[in-house]
Short mmCIF file of the C-alpha atoms (twelve columns), coordinates in Angstrom:
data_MODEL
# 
_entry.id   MODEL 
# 
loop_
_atom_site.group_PDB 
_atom_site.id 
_atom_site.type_symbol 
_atom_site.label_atom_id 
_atom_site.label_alt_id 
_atom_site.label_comp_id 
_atom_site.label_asym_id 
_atom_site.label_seq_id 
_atom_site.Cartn_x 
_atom_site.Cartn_y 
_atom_site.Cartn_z 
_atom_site.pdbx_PDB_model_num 
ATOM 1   C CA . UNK A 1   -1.459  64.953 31.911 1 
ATOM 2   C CA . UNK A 2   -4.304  66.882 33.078 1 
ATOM 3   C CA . UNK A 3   -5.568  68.135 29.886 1 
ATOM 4   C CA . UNK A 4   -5.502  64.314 29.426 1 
ATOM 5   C CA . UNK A 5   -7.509  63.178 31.979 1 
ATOM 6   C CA . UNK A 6   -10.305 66.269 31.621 1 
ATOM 7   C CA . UNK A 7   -10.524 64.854 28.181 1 
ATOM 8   C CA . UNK A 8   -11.138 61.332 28.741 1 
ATOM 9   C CA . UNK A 9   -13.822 62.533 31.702 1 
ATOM 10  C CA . UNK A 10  -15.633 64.624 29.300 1 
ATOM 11  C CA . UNK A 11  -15.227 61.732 26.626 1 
ATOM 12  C CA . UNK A 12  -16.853 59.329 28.786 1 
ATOM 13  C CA . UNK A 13  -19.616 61.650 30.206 1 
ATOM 14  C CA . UNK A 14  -20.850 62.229 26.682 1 
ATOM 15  C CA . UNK A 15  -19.979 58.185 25.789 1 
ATOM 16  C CA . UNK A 16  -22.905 57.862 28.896 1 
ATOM 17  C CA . UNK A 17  -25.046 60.710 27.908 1 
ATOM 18  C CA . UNK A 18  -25.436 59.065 24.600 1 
ATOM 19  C CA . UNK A 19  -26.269 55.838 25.917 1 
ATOM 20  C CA . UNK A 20  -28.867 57.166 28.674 1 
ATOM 21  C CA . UNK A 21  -30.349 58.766 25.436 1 
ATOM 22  C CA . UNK A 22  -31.007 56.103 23.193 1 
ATOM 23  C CA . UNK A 23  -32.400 54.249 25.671 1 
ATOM 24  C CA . UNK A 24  -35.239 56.836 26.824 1 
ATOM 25  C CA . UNK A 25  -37.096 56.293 23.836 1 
ATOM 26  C CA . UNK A 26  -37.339 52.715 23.909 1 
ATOM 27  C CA . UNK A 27  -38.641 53.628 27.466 1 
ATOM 28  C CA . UNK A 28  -41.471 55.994 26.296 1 
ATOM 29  C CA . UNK A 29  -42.300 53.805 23.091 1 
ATOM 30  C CA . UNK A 30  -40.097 52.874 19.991 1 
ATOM 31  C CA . UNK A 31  -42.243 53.956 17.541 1 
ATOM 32  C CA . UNK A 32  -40.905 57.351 16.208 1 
ATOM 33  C CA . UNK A 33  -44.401 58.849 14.644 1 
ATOM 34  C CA . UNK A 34  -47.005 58.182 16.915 1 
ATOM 35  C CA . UNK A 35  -46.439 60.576 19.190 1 
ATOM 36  C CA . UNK A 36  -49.084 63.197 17.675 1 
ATOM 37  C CA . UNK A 37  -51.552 60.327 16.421 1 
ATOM 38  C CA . UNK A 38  -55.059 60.329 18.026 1 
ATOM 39  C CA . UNK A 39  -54.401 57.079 19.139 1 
ATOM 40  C CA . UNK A 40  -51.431 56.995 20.572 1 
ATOM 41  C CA . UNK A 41  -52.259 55.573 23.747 1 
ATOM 42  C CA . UNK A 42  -53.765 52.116 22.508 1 
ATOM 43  C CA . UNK A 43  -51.018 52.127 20.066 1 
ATOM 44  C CA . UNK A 44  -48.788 52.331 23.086 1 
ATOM 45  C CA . UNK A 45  -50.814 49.651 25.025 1 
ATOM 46  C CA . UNK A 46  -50.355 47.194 22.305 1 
ATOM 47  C CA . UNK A 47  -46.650 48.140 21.495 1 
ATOM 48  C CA . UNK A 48  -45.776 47.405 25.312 1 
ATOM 49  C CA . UNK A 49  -47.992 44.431 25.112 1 
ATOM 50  C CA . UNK A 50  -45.979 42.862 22.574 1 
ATOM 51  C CA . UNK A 51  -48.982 42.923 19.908 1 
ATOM 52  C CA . UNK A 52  -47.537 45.072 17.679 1 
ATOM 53  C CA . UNK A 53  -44.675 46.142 15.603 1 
ATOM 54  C CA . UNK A 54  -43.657 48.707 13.292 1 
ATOM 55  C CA . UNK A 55  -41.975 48.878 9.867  1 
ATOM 56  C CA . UNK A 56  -38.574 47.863 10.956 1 
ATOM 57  C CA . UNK A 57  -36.964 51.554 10.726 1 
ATOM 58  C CA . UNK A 58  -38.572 52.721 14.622 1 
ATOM 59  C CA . UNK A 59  -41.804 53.418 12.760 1 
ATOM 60  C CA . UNK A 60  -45.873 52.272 12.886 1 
ATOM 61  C CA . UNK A 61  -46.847 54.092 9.998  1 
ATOM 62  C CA . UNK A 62  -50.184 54.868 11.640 1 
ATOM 63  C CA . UNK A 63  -51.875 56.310 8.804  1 
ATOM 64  C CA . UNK A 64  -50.806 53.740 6.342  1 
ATOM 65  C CA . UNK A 65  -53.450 51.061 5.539  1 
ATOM 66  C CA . UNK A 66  -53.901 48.159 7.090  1 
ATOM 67  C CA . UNK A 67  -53.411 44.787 5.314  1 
ATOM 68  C CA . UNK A 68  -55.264 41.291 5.647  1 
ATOM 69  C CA . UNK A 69  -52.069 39.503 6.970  1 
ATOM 70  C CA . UNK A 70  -51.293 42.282 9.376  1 
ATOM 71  C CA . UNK A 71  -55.321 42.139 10.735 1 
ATOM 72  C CA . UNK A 72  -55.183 38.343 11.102 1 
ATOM 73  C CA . UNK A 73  -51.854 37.919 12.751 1 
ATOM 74  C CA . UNK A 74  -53.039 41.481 15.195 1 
ATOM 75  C CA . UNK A 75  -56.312 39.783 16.042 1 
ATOM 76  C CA . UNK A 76  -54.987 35.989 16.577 1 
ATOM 77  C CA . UNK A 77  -52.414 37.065 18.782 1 
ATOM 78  C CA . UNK A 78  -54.496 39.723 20.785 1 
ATOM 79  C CA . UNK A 79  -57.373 37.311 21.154 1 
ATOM 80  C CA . UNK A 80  -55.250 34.382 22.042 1 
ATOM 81  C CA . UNK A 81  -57.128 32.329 19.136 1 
ATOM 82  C CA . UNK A 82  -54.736 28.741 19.220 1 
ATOM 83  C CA . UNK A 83  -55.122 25.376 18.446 1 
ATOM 84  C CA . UNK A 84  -54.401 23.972 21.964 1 
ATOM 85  C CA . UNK A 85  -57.884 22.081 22.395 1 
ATOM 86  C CA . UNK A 86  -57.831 19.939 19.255 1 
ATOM 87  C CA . UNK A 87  -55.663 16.731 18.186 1 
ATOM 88  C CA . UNK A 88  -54.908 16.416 14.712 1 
ATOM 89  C CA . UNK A 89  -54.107 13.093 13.266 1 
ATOM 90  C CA . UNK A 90  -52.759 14.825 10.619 1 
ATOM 91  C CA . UNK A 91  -50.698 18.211 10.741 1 
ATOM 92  C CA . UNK A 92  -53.236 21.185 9.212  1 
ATOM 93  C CA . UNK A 93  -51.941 23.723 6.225  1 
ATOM 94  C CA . UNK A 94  -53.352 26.624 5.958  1 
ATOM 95  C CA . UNK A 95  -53.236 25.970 2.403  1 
ATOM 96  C CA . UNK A 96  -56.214 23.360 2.949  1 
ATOM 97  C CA . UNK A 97  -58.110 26.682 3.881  1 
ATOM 98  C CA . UNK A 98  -56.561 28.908 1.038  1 
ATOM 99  C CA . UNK A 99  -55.728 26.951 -1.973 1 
ATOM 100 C CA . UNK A 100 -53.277 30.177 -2.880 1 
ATOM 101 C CA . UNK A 101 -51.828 30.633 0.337  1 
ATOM 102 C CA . UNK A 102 -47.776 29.563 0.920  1 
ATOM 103 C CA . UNK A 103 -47.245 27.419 4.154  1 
ATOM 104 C CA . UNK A 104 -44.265 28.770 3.638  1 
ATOM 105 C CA . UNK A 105 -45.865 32.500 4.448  1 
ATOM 106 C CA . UNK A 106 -45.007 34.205 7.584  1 
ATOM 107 C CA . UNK A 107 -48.540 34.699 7.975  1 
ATOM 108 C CA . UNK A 108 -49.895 30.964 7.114  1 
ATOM 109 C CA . UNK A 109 -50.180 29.847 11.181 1 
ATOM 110 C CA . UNK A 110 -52.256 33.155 12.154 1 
ATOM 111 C CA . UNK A 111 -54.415 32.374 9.048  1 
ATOM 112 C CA . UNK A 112 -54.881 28.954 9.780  1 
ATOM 113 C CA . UNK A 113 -55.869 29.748 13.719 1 
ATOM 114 C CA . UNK A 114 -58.305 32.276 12.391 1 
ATOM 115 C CA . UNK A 115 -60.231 29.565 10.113 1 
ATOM 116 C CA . UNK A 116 -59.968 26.722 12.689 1 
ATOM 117 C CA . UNK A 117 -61.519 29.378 14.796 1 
ATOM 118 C CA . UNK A 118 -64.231 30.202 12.656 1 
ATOM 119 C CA . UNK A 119 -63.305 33.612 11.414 1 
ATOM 120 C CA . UNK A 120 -65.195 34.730 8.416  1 
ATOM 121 C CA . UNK A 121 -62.151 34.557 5.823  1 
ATOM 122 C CA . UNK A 122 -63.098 34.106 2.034  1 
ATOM 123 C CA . UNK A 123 -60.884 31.356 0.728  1 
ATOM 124 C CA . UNK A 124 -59.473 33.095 -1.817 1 
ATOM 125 C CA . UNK A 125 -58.199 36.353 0.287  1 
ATOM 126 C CA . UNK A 126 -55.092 37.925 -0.791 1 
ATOM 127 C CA . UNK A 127 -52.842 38.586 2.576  1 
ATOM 128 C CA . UNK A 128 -51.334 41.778 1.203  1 
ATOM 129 C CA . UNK A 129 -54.799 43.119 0.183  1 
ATOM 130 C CA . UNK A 130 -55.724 46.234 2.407  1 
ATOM 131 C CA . UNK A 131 -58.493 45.366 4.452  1 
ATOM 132 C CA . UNK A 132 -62.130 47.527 5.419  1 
ATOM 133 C CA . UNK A 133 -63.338 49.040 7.978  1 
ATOM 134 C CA . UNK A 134 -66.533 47.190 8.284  1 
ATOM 135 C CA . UNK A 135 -64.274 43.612 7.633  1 
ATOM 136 C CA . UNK A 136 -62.215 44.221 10.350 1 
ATOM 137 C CA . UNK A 137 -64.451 45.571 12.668 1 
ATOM 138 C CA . UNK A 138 -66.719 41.539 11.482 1 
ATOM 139 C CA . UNK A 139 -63.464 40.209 12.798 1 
ATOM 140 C CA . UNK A 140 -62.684 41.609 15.559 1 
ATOM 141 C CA . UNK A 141 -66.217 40.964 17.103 1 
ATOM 142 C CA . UNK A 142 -65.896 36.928 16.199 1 
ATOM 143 C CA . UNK A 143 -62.809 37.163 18.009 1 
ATOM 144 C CA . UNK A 144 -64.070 38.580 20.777 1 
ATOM 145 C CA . UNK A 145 -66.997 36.151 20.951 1 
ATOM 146 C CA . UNK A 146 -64.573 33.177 20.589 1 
ATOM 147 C CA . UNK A 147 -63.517 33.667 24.246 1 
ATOM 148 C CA . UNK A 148 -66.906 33.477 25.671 1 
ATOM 149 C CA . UNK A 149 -70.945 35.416 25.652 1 
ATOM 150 C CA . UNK A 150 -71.309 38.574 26.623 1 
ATOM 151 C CA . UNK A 151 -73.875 40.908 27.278 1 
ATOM 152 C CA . UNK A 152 -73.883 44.001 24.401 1 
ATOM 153 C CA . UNK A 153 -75.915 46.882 24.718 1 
ATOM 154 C CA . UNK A 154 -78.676 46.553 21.895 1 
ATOM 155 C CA . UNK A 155 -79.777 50.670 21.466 1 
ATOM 156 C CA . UNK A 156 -78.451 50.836 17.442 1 
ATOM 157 C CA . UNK A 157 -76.278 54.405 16.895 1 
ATOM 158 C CA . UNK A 158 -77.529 55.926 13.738 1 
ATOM 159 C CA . UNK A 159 -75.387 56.241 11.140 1 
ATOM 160 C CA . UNK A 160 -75.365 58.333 7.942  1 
ATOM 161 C CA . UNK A 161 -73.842 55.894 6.253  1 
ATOM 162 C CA . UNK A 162 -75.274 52.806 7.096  1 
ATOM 163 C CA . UNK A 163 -77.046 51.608 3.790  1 
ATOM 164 C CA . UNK A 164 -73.021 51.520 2.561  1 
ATOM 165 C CA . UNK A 165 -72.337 48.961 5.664  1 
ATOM 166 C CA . UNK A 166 -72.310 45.042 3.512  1 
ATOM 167 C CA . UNK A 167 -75.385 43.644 5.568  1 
ATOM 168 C CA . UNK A 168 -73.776 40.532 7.050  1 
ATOM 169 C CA . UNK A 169 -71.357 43.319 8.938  1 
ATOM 170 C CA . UNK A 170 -73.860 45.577 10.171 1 
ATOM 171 C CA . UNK A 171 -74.403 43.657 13.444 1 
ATOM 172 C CA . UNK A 172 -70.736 44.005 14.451 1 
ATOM 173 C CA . UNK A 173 -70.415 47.921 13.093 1 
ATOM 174 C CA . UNK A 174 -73.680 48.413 15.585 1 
ATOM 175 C CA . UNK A 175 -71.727 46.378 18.583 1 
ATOM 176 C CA . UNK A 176 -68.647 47.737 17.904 1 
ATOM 177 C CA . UNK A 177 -69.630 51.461 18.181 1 
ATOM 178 C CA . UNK A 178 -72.398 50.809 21.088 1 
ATOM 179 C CA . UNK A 179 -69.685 48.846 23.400 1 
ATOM 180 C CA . UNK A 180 -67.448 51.629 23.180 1 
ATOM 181 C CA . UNK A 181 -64.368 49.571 21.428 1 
ATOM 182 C CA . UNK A 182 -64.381 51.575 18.685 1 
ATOM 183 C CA . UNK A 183 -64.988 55.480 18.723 1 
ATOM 184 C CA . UNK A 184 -67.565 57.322 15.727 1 
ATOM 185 C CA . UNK A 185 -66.656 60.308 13.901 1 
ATOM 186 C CA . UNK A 186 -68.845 63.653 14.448 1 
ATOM 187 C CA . UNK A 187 -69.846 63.549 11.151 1 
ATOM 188 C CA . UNK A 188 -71.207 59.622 12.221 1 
ATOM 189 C CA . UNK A 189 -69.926 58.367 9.240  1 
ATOM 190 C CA . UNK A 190 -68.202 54.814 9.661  1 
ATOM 191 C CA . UNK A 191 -66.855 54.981 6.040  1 
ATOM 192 C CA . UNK A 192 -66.674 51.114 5.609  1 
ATOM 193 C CA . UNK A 193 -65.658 50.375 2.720  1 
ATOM 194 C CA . UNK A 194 -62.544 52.819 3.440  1 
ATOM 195 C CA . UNK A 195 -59.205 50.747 4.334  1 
ATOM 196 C CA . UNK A 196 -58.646 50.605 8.020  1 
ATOM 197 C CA . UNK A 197 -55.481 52.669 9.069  1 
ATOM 198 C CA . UNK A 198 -53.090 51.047 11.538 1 
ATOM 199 C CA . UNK A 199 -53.472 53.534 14.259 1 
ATOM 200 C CA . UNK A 200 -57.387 52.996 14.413 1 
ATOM 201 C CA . UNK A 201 -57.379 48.605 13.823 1 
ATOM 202 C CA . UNK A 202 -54.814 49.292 17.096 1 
ATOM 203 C CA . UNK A 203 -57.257 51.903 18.972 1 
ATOM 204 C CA . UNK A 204 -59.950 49.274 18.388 1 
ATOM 205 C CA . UNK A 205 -57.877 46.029 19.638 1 
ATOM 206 C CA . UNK A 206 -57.215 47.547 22.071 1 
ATOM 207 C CA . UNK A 207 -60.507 49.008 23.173 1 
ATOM 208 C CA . UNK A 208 -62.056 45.412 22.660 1 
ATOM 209 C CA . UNK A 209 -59.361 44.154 25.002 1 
ATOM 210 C CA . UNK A 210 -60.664 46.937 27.662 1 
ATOM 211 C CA . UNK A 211 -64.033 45.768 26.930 1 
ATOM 212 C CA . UNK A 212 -63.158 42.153 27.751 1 
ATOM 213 C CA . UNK A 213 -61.324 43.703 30.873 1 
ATOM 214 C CA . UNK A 214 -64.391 45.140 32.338 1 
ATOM 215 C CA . UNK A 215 -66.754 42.500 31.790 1 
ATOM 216 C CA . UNK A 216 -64.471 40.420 33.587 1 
ATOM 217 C CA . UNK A 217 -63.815 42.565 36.779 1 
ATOM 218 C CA . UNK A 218 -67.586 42.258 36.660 1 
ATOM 219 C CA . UNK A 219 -67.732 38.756 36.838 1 
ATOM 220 C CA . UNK A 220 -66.238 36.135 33.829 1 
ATOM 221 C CA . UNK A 221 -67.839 36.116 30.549 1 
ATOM 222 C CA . UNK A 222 -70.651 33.005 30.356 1 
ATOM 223 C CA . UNK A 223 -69.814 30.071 28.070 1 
ATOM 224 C CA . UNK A 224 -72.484 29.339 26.334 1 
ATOM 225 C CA . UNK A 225 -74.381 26.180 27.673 1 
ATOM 226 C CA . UNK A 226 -76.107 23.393 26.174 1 
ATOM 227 C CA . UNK A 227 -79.592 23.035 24.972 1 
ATOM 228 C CA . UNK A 228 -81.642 21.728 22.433 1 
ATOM 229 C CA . UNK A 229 -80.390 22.179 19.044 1 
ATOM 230 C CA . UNK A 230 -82.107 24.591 16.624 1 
ATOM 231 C CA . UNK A 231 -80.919 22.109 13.576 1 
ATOM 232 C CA . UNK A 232 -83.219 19.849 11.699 1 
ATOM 233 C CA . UNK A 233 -82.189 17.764 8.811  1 
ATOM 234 C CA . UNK A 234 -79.377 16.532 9.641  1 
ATOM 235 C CA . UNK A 235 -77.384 14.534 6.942  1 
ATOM 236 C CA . UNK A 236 -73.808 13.465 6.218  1 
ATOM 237 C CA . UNK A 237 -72.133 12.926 2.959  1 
ATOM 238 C CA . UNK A 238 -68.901 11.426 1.839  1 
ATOM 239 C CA . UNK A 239 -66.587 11.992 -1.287 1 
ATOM 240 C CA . UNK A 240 -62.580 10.624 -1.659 1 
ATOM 241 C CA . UNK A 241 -60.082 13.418 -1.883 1 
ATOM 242 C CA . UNK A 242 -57.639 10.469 -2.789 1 
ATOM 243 C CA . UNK A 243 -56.653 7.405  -1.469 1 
ATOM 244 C CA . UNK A 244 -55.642 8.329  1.645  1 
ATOM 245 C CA . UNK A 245 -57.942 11.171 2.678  1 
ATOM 246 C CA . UNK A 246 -61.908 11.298 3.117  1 
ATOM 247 C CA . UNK A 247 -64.092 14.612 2.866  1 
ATOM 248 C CA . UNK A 248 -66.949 14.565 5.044  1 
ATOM 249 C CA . UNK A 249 -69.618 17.091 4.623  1 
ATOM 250 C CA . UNK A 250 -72.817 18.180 7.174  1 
ATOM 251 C CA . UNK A 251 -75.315 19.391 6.154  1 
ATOM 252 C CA . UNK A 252 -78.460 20.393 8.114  1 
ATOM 253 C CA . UNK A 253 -81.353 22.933 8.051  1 
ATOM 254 C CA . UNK A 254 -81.572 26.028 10.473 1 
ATOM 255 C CA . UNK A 255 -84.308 28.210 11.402 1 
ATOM 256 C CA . UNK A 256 -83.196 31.582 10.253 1 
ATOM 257 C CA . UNK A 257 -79.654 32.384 8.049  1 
ATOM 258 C CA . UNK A 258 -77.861 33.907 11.222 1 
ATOM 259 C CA . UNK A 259 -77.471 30.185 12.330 1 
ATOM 260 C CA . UNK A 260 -74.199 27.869 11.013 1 
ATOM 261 C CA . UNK A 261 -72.929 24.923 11.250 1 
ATOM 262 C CA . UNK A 262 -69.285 23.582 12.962 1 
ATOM 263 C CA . UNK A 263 -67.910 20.305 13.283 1 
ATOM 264 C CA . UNK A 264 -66.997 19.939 17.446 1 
ATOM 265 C CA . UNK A 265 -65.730 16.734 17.496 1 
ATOM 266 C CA . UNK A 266 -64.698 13.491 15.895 1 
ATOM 267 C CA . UNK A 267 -64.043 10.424 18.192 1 
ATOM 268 C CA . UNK A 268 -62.000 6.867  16.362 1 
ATOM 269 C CA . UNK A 269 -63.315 3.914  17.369 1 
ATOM 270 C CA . UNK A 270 -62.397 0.689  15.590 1 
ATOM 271 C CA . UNK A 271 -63.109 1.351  11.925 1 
ATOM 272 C CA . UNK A 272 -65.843 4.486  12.752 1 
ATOM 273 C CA . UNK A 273 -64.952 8.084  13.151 1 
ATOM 274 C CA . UNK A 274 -67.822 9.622  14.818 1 
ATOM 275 C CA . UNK A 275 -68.552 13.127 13.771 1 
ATOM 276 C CA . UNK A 276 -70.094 15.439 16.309 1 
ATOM 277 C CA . UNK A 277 -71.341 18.920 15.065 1 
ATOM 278 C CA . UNK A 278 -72.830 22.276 16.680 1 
ATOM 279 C CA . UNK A 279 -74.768 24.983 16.125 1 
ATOM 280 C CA . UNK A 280 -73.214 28.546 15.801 1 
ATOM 281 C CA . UNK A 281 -75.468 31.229 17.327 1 
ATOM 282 C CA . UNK A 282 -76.995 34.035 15.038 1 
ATOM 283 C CA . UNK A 283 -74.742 37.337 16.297 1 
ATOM 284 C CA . UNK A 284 -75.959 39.400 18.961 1 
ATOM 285 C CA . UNK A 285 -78.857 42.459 17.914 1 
ATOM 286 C CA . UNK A 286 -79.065 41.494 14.619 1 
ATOM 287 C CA . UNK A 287 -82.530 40.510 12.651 1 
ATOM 288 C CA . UNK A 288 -82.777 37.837 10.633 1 
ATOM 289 C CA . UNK A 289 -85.706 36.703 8.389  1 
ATOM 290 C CA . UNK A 290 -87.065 33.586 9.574  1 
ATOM 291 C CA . UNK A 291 -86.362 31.412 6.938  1 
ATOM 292 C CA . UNK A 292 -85.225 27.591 6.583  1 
ATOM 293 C CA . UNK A 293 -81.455 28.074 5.711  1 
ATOM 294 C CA . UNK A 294 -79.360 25.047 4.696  1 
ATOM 295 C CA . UNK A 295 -75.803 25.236 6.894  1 
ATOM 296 C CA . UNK A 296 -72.695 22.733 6.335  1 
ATOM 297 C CA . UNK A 297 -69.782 21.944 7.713  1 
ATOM 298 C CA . UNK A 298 -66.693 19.970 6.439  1 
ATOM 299 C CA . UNK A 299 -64.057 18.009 7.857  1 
ATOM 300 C CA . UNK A 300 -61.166 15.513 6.590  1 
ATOM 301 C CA . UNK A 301 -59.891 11.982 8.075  1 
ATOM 302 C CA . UNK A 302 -58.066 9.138  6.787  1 
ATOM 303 C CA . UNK A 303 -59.418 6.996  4.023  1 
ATOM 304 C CA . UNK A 304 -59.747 3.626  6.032  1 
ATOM 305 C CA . UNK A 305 -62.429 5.248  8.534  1 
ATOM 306 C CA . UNK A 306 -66.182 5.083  7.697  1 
ATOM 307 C CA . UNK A 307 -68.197 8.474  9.020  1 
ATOM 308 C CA . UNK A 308 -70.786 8.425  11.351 1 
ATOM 309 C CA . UNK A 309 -72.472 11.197 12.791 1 
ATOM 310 C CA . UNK A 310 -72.869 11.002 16.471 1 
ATOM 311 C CA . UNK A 311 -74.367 14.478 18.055 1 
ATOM 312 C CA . UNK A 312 -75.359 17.812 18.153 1 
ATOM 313 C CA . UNK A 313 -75.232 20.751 20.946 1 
ATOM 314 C CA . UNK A 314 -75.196 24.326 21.337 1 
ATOM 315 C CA . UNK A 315 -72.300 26.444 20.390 1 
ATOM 316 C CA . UNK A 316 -69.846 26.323 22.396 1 
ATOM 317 C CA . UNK A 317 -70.595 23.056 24.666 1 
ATOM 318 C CA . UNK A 318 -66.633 22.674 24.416 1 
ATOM 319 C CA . UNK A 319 -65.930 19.163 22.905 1 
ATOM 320 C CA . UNK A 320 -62.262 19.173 21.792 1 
ATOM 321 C CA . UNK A 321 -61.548 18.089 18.290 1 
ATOM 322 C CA . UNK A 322 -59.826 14.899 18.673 1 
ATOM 323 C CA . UNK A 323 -58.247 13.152 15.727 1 
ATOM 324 C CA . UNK A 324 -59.998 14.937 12.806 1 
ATOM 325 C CA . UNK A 325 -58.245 16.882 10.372 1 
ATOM 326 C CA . UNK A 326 -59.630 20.290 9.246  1 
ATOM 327 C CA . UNK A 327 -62.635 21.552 10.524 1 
ATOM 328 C CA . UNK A 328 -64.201 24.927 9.516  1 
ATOM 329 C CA . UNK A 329 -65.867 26.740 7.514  1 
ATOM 330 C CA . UNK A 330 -63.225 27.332 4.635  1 
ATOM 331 C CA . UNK A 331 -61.662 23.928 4.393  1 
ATOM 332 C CA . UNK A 332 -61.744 21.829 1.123  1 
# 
């Protein structure tokens, strides 16, 4: 009877032991191989943030490359990119943004944020596709600067490999490495055209979400305000999809090729649809030839309305979509 009872004591003090010790490390983090990773603290942050998540067996694979759907679906939901402020008359696919891309796809909503959000996606990206250095570190910094204008330092780092930087990502490589969200080798190589790992796309999320942190302890990021538009030109053309859906294309002139074009708003009245477009702001510390550069913009609605183009402003003067169907820069 004794023997008995010792044995179901010591059979229930291990039972417990066990349990106390597969909880601990869901405690400390569930990911099993991070734990001697550089950046294991921002892959922490984000892991306890609910941001991230591993492979399904306990792992992050921190070393592994980085893929397109991952970086999209990271960014959208770190960023808090949604489609809140605009009405749709019609529901959006991301498939109107990339012709190969499955609704279906567990990674069509975070795609179709991103391009309603102006994200520099090629339409034809492949989700699976490992994505660069330099094209995440473009991404990040448009998502970053979807949530408001803020002040960058503008002293360039030298790099040894700069001339292999794609020259529309340059600007967000510089800002990148001179706000301190992302962290430069001793060797100051970038290596952009490498695929980003895991661990450092994390490190970097998570040092742009710092960044964001600070400059609003110091006082909210500025929207941008209104003012007189740098476009010229402006002009509107039509063309029938089919019988129930109109394209609508804008076209203007800007003063320099950092400028582009977005549609801000469409308002229904009677038979009209006025179309109201803005100007999107050349990025922060880069240089741009001055040169007259043609910028569009394209948007869908129903067959029965007739276009008319109403307004321009300033990025950013806040005008919530109402009614159109697809506006950005990859939709067809």
């Amino acid at each position: 009877m004794l023997k008995n009872l010792s044995a179901r004591k010591l059979l229930a003090g291990s039972l417990a032991a066990l349990m106390l010790a597969a909880a601990a490390p869901q405690a400390a983090g569930a990911f099993s191989d991070v734990g001697q990773d550089s950046n294991a603290v921002s892959i922490r942050s984000l892991e306890q943030a609910g941001l991230i998540s591993g492979t399904g067996s306990g792992e992050f694979q921190p070393k592994s490359a980085m893929t397109y759907s991952q970086a999209v679906s990271l960014l959208v939901k770190a960023f808090s990119l949604k489609l809140d402020a605009i009405q749709f008359i019609q529901k959006p696919e991301a498939s109107h943004y990339f012709p190969s891309m499955s609704d279906t796809a567990w990674y069509s909503e975070p795609f179709l944020i991103a391009a309603i959000n102006g994200l520099d996606l090629d339409n034809d990206v492949k989700p699976s596709a490992p994505i660069s250095r330099e094209q995440f570190a473009h991404l990040l910094l448009q998502s970053i600067l979807t949530t408001g204008d803020y002040s960058f330092n503008d002293l360039g780092i030298v790099l040894t490999d700069e001339k292999q930087i794609a020259e529309p990502y340059r600007g967000s490589v510089q800002l990148l490495l001179t706000s301190n969200i992302g962290k430069l080798e001793e060797s100051r190589q970038f290596k952009p055209k490498e695929a980003v790992s895991r661990s450092d796309a994390a490190a970097w999320v998570d040092g742009g979400i710092k960044f964001m942190d600070k400059i609003k302890q110091n006082g909210n990021p500025d929207k941008p305000s209104s003012s007189v538009t740098p476009l010229q030109g402006l002009s509107l053309d039509t063309a029938d999809q089919d019988e129930h859906v109109r394209k609508v294309t804008v076209t203007a002139q800007a003063p320099n090729p950092g400028y582009g074009l977005r549609i801000s708003g469409v308002r229904f009245s009677g038979d009209k649809a006025y179309i109201s477009v803005e100007a999107i702001k050349p990025e922060p510390g880069r240089m741009y030839p001055q040169v007259i550069t043609d910028v569009s913009a394209v948007t869908y609605i129903d067959a029965s309305y007739t276009p008319v183009l109403e307004s321009t402003g300033d990025e950013g003067s806040s005008q919530p979509f109402k009614g159109g169907i697809l506006p950005g820069k990859n939709a067809r």
